[in-house]
Backbone as CSV, one residue per row, in Angstrom:
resi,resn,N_x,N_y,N_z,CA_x,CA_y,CA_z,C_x,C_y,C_z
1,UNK,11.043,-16.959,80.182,10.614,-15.570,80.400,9.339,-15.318,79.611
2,UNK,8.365,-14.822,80.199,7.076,-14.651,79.492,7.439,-13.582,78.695
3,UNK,6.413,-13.093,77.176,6.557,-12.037,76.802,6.112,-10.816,77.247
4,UNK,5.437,-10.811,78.373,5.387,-9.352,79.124,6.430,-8.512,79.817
5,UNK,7.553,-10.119,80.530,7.993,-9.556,80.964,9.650,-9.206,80.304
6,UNK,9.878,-10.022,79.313,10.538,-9.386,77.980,10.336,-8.219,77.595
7,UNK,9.283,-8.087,77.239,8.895,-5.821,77.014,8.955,-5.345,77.388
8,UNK,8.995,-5.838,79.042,9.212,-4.877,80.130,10.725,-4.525,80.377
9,UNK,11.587,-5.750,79.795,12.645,-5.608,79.724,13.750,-4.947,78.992
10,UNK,13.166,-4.800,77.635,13.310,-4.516,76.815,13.168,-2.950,76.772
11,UNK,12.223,-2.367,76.995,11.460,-1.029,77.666,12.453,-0.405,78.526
12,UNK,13.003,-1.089,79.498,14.056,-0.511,80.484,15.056,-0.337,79.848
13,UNK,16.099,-1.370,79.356,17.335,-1.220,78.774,17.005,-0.023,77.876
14,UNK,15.950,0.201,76.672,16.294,1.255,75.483,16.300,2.366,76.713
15,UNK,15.354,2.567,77.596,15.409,3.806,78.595,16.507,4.463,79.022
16,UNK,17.316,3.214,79.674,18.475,3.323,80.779,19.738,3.988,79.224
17,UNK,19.701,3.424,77.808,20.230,3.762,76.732,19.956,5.355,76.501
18,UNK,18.783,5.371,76.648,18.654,6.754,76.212,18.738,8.142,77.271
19,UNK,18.674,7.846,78.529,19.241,8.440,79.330,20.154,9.010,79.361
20,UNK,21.549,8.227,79.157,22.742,8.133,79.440,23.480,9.313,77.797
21,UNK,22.033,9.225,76.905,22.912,9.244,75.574,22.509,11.432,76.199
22,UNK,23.621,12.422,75.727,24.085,13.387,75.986,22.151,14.064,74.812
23,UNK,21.758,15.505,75.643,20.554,16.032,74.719,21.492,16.493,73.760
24,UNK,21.203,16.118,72.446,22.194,16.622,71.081,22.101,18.439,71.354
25,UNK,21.204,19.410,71.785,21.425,20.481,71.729,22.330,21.215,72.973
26,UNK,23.019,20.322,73.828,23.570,20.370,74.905,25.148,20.053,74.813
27,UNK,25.131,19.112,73.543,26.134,18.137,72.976,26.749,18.988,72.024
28,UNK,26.464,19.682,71.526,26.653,20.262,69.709,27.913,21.268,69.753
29,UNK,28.875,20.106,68.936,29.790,21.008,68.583,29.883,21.927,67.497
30,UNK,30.960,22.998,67.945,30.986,23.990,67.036,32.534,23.653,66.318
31,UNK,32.068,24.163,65.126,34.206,24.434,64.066,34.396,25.726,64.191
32,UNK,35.486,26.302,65.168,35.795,27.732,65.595,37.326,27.572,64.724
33,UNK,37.245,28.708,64.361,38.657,29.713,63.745,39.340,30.571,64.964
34,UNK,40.029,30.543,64.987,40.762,31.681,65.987,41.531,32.427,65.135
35,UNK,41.358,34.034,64.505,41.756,34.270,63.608,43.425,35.628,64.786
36,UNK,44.242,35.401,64.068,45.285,36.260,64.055,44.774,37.649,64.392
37,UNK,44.947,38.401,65.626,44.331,39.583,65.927,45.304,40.409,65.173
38,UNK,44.658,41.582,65.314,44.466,43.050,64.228,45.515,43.304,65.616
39,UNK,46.531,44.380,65.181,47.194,45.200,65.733,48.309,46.635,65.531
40,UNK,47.878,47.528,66.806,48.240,48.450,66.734,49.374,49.153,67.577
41,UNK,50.010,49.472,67.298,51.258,50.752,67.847,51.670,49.662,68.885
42,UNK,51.947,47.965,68.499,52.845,47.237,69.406,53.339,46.325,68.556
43,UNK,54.606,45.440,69.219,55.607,44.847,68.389,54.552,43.655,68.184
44,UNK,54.946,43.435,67.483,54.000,42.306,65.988,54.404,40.684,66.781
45,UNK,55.281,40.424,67.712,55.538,39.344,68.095,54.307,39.238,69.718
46,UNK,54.655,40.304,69.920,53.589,40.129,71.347,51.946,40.116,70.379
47,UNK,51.827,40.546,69.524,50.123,40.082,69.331,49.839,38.373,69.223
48,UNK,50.780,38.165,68.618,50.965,36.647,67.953,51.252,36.073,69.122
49,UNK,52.061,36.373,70.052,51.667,35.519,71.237,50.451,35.365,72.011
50,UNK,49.553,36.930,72.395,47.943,36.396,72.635,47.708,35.328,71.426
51,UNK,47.464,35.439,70.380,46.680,34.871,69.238,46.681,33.938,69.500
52,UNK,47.955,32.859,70.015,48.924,31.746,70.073,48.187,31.404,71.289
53,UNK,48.296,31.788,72.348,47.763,31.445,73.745,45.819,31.699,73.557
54,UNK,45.303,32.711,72.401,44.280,32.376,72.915,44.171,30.404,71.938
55,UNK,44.862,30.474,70.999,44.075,29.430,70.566,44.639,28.346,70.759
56,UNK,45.170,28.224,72.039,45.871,27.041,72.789,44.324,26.995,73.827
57,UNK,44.105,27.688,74.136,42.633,27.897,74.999,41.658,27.433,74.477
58,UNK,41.516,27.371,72.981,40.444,27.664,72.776,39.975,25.942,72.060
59,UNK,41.576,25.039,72.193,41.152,23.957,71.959,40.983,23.252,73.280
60,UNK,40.644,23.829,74.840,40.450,23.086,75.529,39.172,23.164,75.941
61,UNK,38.149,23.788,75.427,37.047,23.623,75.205,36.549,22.837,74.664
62,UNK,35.581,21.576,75.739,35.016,20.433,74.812,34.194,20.487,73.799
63,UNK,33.504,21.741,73.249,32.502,21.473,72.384,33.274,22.296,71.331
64,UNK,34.313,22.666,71.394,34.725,23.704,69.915,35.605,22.376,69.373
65,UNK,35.855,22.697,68.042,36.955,21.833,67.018,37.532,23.109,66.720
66,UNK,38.708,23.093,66.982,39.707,24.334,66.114,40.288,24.037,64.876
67,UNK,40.085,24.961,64.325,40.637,24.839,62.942,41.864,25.237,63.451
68,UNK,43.011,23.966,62.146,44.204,24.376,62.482,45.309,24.883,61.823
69,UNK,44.468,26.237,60.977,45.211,26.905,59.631,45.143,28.263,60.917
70,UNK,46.712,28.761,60.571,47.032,29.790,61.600,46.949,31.344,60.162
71,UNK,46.234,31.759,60.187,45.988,33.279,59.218,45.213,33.883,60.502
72,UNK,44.842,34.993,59.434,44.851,36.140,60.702,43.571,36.542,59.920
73,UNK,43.210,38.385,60.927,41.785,38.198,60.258,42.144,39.420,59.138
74,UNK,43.059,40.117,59.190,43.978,41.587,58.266,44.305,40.245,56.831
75,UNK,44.507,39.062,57.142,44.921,38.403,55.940,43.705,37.807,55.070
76,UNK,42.746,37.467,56.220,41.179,37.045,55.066,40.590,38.138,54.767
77,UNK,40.767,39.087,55.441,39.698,40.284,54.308,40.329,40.517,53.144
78,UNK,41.876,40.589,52.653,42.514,40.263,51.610,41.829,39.512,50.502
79,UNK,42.166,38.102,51.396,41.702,37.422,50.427,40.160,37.083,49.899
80,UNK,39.158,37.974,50.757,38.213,37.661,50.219,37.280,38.925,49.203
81,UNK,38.615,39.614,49.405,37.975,40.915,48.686,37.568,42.486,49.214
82,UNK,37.005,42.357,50.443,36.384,43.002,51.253,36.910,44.202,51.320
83,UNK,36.200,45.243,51.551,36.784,46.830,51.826,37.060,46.914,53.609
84,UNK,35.997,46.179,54.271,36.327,46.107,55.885,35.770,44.652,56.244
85,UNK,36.293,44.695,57.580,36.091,43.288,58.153,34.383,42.887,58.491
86,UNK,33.751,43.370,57.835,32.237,43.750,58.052,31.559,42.420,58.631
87,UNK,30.129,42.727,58.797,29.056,41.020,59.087,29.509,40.331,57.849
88,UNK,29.479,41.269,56.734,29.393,40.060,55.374,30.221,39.254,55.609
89,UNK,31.638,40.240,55.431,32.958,39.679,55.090,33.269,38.589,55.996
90,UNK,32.791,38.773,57.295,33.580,37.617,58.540,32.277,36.004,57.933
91,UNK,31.198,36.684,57.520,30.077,35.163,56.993,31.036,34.747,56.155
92,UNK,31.357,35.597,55.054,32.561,34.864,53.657,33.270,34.369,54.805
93,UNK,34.482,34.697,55.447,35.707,33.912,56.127,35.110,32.887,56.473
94,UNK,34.119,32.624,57.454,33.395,31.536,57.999,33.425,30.350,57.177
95,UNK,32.474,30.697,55.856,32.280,29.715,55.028,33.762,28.728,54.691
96,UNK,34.468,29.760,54.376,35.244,29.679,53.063,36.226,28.776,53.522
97,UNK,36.667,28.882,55.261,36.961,28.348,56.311,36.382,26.881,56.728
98,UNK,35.173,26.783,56.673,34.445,25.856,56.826,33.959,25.727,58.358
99,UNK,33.683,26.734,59.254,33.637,26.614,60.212,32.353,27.691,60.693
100,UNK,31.868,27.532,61.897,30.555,27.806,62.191,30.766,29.034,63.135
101,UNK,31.943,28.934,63.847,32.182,30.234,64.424,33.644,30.639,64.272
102,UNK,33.625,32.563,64.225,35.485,32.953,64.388,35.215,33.692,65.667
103,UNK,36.534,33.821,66.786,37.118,34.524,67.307,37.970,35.071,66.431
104,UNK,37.883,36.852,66.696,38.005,37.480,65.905,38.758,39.285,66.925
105,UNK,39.496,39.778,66.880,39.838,40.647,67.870,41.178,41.693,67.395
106,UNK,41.266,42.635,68.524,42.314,43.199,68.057,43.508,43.570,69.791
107,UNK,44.475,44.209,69.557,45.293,44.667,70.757,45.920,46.081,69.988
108,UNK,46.069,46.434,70.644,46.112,47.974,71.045,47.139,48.560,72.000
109,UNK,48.469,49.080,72.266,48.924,49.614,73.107,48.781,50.969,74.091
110,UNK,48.411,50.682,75.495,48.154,52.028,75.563,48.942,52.845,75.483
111,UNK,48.653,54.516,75.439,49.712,55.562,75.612,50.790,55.307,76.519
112,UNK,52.104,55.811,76.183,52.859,56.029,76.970,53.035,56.771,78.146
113,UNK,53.490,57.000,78.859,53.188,57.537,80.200,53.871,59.281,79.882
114,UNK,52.781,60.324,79.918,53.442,61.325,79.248,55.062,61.910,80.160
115,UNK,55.498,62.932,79.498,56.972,63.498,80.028,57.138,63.816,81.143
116,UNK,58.054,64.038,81.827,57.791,64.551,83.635,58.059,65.411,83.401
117,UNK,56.860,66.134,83.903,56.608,67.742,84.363,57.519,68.180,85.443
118,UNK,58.208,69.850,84.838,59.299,70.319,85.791,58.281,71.740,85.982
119,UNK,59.093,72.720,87.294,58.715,73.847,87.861,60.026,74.292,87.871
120,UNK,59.890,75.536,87.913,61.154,75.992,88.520,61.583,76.101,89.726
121,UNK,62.550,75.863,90.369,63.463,75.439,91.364,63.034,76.758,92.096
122,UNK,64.326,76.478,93.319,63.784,77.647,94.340,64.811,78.559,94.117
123,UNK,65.379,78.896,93.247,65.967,80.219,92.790,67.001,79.440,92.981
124,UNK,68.102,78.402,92.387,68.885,77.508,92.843,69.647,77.339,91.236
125,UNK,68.512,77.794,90.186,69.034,78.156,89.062,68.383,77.073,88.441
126,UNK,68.228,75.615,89.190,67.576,74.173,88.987,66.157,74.155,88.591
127,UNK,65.833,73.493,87.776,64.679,72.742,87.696,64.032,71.437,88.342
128,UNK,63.267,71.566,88.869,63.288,70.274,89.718,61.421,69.684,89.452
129,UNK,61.806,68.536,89.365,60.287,67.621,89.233,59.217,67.906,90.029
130,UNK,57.809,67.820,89.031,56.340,68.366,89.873,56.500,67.277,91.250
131,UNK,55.826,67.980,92.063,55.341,66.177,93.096,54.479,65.128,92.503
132,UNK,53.900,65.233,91.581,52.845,64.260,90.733,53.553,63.569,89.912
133,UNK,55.193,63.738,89.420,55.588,63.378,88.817,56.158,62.136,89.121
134,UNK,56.141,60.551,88.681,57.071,59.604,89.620,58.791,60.246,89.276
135,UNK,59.461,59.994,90.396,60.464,59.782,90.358,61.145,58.802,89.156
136,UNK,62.731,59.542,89.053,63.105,58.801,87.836,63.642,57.215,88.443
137,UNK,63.658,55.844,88.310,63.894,54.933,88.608,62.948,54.382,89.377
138,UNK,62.022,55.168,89.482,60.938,54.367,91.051,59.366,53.577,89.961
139,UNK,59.451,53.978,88.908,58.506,53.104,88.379,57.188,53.250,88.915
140,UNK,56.371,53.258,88.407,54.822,53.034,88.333,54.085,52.180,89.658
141,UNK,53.179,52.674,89.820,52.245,51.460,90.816,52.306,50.241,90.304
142,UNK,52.126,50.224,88.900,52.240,48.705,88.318,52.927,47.940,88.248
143,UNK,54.375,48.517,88.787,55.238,47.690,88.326,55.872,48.458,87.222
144,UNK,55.485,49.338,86.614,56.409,49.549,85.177,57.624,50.455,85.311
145,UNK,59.221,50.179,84.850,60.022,50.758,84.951,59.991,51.721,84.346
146,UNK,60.569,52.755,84.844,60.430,54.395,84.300,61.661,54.030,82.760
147,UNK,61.576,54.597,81.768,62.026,54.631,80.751,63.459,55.262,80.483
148,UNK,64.638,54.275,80.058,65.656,55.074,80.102,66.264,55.823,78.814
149,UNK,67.001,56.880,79.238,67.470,58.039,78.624,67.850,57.418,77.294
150,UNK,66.996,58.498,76.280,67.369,57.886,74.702,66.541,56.902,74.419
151,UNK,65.813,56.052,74.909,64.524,55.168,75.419,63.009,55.280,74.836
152,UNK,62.449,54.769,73.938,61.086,55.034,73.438,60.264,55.009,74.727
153,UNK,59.565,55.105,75.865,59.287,54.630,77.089,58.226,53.186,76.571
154,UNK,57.956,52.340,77.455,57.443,51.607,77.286,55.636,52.011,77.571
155,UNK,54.507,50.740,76.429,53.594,51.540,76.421,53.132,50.583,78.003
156,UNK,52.042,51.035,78.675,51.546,50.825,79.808,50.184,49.970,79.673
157,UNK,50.416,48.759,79.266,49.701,47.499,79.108,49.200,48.045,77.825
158,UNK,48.158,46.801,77.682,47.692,46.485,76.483,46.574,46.410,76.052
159,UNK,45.136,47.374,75.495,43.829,46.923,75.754,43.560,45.792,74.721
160,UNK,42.643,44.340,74.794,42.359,43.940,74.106,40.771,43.649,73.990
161,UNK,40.334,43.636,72.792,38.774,43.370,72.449,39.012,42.074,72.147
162,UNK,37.642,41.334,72.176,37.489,40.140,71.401,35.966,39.631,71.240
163,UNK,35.656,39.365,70.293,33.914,38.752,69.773,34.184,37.804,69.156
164,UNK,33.708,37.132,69.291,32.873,35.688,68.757,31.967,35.854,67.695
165,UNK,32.034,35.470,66.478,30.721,35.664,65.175,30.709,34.640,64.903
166,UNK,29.350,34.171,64.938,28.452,33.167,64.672,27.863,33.005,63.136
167,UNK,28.247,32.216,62.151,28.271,32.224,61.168,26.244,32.267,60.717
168,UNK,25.474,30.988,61.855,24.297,30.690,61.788,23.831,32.116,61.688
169,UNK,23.728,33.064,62.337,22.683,34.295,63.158,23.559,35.285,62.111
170,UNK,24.968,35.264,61.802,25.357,36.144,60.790,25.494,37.553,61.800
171,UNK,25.913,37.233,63.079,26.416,38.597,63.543,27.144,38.230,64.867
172,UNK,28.165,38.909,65.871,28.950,38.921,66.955,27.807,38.300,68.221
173,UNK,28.117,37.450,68.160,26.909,36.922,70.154,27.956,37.016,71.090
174,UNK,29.102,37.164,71.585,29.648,37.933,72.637,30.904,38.092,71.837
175,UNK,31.080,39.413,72.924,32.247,40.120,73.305,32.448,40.842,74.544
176,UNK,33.826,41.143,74.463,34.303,41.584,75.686,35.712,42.302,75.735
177,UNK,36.161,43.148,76.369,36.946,43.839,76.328,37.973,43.427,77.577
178,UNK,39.216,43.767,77.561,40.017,43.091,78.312,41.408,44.134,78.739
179,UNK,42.310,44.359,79.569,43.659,44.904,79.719,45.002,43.641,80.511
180,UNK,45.541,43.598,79.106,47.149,42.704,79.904,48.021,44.079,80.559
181,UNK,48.373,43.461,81.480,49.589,44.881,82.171,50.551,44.889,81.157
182,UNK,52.001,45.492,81.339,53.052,45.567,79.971,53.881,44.356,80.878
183,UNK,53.904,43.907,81.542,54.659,42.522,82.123,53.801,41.247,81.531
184,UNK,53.003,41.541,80.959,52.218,40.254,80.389,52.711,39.708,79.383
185,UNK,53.917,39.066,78.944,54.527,38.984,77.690,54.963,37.216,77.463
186,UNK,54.559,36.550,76.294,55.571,35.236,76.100,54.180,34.306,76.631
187,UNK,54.457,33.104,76.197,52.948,32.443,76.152,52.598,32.471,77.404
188,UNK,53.933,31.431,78.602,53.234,31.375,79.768,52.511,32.465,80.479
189,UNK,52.707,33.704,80.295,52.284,34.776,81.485,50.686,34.877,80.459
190,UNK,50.582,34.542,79.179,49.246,34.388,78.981,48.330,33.331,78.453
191,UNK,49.176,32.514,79.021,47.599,31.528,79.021,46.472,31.460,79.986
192,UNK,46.978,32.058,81.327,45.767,32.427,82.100,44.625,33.060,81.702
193,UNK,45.205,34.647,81.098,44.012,35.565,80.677,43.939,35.364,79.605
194,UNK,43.929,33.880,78.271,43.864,33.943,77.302,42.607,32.882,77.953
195,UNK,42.764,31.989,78.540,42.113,31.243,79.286,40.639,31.285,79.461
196,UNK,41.065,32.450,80.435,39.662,33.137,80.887,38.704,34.076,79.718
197,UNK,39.788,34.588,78.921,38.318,34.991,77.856,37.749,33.892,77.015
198,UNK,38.417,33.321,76.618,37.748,31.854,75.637,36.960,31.372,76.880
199,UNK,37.187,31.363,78.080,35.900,30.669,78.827,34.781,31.740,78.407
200,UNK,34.929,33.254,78.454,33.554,34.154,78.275,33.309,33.747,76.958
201,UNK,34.015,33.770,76.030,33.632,33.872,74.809,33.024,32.415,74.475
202,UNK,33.308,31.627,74.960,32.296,30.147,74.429,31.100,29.363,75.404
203,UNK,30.744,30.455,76.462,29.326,30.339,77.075,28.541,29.696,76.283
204,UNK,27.450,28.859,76.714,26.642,28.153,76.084,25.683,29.620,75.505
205,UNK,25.237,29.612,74.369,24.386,30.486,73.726,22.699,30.021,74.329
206,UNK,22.071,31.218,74.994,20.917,31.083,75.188,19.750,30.868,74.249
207,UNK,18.746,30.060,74.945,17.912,29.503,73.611,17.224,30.492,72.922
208,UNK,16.681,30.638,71.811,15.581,31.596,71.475,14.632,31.662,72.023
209,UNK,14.002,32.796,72.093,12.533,33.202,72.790,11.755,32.552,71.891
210,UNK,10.741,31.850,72.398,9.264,31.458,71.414,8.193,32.016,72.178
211,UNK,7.362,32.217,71.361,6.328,32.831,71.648,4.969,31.676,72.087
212,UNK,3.889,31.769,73.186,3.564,30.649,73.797,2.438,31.044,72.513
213,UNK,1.423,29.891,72.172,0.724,29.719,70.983,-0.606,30.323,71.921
214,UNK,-1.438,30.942,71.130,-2.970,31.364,71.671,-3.513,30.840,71.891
């Protein structure tokens, strides 16, 4: 083999090598936290099941590494001092964590479905239900059973938030807001929509603007 055509050979293979090898800014993994969501006016086992399902999600994303210490985010502002869950405080968790990004969120129950409105009857002595009112046993458009006698009623799904903070930039690069119905309960019924927000929430981050030179 002459040596020209050795270099030439040589030239191809590193090529066909470097082709194949992934652009590192295309490639780049992140160390995500999935922290224990914040919750309000609902039973403490259904939050922990989103939490649970999102961060069953959130390790099937090829470019995240999940951290696999289960705390919450009501338990690191604790421990890091903090008066609120602020930009600072979630940079401290980040660090302290060792990880480059948290999912970070809360759930919320909505109101209950208020009392059924009565009128007075047709001189029958009775009270009888508005027409706007559902019927007792006929349940909701949604699906939700009307609440029985002596009965806290049940609340009527669930709103949830969730953002992503980026330890680099030191502030939230998405979020998004979300509603489970009140039948959404127990991992399987949410790994779908735990699913689908960790897909919004770990979009590839758009590049920075540069400015073209004069």
């Amino acid at each position: 083999m002459t040596r020209s055509a050795w270099t030439l050979g040589l030239a191809l293979s590193i090529g066909a090598a470097s082709a194949a090898r992934p652009c590192p800014a295309l490639a780049q993994v992140s160390r995500v936290a999935v922290l224990g969501l914040s919750s309000e006016a609902i039973d403490p086992a259904t939050a922990r099941d989103v939490t649970n399902a999102l961060r069953h999600a959130a390790t099937l994303v090829p470019e995240w590494r999940v951290h696999q210490g289960a705390v919450s985010l009501a338990q690191m502002v604790v421990l890091e001092g903090c008066a609120k869950p602020d930009l600072a405080c979630l940079g401290a968790i980040a660090k302290d964590l060792g990880v480059d990004q948290l999912v970070i969120g809360r759930i919320r129950a909505r109101p209950a479905a208020p009392a059924q409105a009565t009128r007075p009857g047709d001189g029958d002595g009775r009270e009888r239900a508005t027409e706007s009112a559902p019927k007792r046993g006929s349940g909701s458009e949604s699906g939700e059973a009307a609440p029985e006698p002596g009965r806290a009623p049940a609340p009527r799904g669930y709103d949830v938030h969730l953002a992503l903070f980026d330890a680099a930039s030191g502030r939230c690069v998405r979020e998004l807001d979300a509603h489970l119905p009140p039948n959404a309960t127990g991992l399987d019924a949410l790994r779908g929509p735990a699913r689908e927000w960790i897909l919004q929430l770990s979009r590839p981050l758009p590049f920075p603007e540069t400015k073209a030179p004069d």
